[in-house]
N, C-alpha and C positions, 0 to 999 in steps of 0.2 A: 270401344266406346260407340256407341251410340249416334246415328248420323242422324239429324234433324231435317226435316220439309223445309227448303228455302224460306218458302213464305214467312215459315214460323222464325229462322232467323233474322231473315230480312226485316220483319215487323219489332222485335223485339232488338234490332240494333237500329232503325229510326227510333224506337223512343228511346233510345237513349239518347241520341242526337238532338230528340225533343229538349228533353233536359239538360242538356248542356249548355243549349242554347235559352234557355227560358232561366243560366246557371242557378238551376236547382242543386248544389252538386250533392247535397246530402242525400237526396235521392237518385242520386247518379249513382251514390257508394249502394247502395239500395241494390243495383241489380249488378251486384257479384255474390257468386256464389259463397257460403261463409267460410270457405277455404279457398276463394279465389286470392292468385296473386300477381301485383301490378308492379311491372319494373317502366322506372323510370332514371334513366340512366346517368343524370346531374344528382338525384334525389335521392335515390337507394331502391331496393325492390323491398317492396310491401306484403304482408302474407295475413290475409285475414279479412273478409268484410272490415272490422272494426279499426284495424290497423290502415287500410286502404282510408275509410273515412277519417279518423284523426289526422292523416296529412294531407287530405285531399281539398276537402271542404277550408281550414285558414289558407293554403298555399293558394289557393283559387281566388282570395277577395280582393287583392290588388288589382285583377285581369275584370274586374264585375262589368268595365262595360267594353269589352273584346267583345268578338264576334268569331267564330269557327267554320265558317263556310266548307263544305266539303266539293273537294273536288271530282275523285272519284272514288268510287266503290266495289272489289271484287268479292264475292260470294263462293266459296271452293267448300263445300259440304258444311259441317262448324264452323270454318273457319270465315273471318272478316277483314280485310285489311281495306284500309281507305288511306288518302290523301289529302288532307288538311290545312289550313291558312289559319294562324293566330292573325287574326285584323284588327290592331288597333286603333284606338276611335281618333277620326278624323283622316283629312288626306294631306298630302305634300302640295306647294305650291304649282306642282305641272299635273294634281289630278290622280297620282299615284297613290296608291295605301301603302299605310305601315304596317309591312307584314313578313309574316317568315312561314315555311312550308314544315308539314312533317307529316311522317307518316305513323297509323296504327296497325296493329296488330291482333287478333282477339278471336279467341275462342268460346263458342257456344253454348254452354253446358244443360238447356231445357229450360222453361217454367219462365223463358223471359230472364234469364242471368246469364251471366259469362263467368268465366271459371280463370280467365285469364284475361291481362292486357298490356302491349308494350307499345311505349310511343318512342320514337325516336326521329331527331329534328337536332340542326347545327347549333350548338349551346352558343358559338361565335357571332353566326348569323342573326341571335336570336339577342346577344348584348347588347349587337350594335345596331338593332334595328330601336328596342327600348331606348337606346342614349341619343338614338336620332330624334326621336319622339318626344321625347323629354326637354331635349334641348327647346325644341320647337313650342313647346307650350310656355315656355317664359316670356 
């Protein structure tokens, strides 16, 4: 395969961050390749642009006003891996966010698409941060 100009993937995994955060996610499914495949490890793995966006875009609309802040970022030829915060809206009485960490995974595949993406994050961490949050909003 094919190794890509940082720049080019670096530019082409900010937008997609763009859009993640603006969650556009239809056009998030937008930049996988049409044989890209996305595992996601509570979810199932996905194989298909169109397969990727039929569960990506409704499982996303309960999250519409999260926040994904990135923590960090390494760049290894194609490849992408970051680190991640689901932030849900609002904070805890001492100032704290509701949030939980994860990380991704992703591979580069040219033209501004990925060919690939794994996220993985504590399904535990991630129920009882939602039921802490929930709670609180009563």
């Amino acid at each position: 395969m094919r190794t890509f100009p940082r720049k080019e993937v670096e530019t082409a995994f900010r937008r997609r961050m763009a859009l993640q955060d603006a969650d556009e996610w239809n056009a998030y499914a937008d930049t996988f390749t049409n044989d890209g495949v996305y595992v996601e490890h509570h979810h199932g793995v996905f194989r298909g642009r169109e397969a990727i966006r039929a569960w990506l875009v409704p499982v996303m609309v309960p999250c519409k006003d999260w926040t994904f802040p990135v923590e960090w970022v390494a760049i290894d030829g194609n490849r992408v891996v970051h680190k991640w915060w689901n932030r849900l809206p609002g904070t805890r009485p001492d100032g704290t966010y509701y949030q939980f960490a994860g990380f991704t995974a992703q591979e580069y595949a040219g033209a501004g698409l990925f060919s690939f993406q794994e996220d993985v994050y504590n399904r535990d961490e991630t129920d009882a941060v939602v039921r802490e949050w929930k709670a609180a909003q009563r």
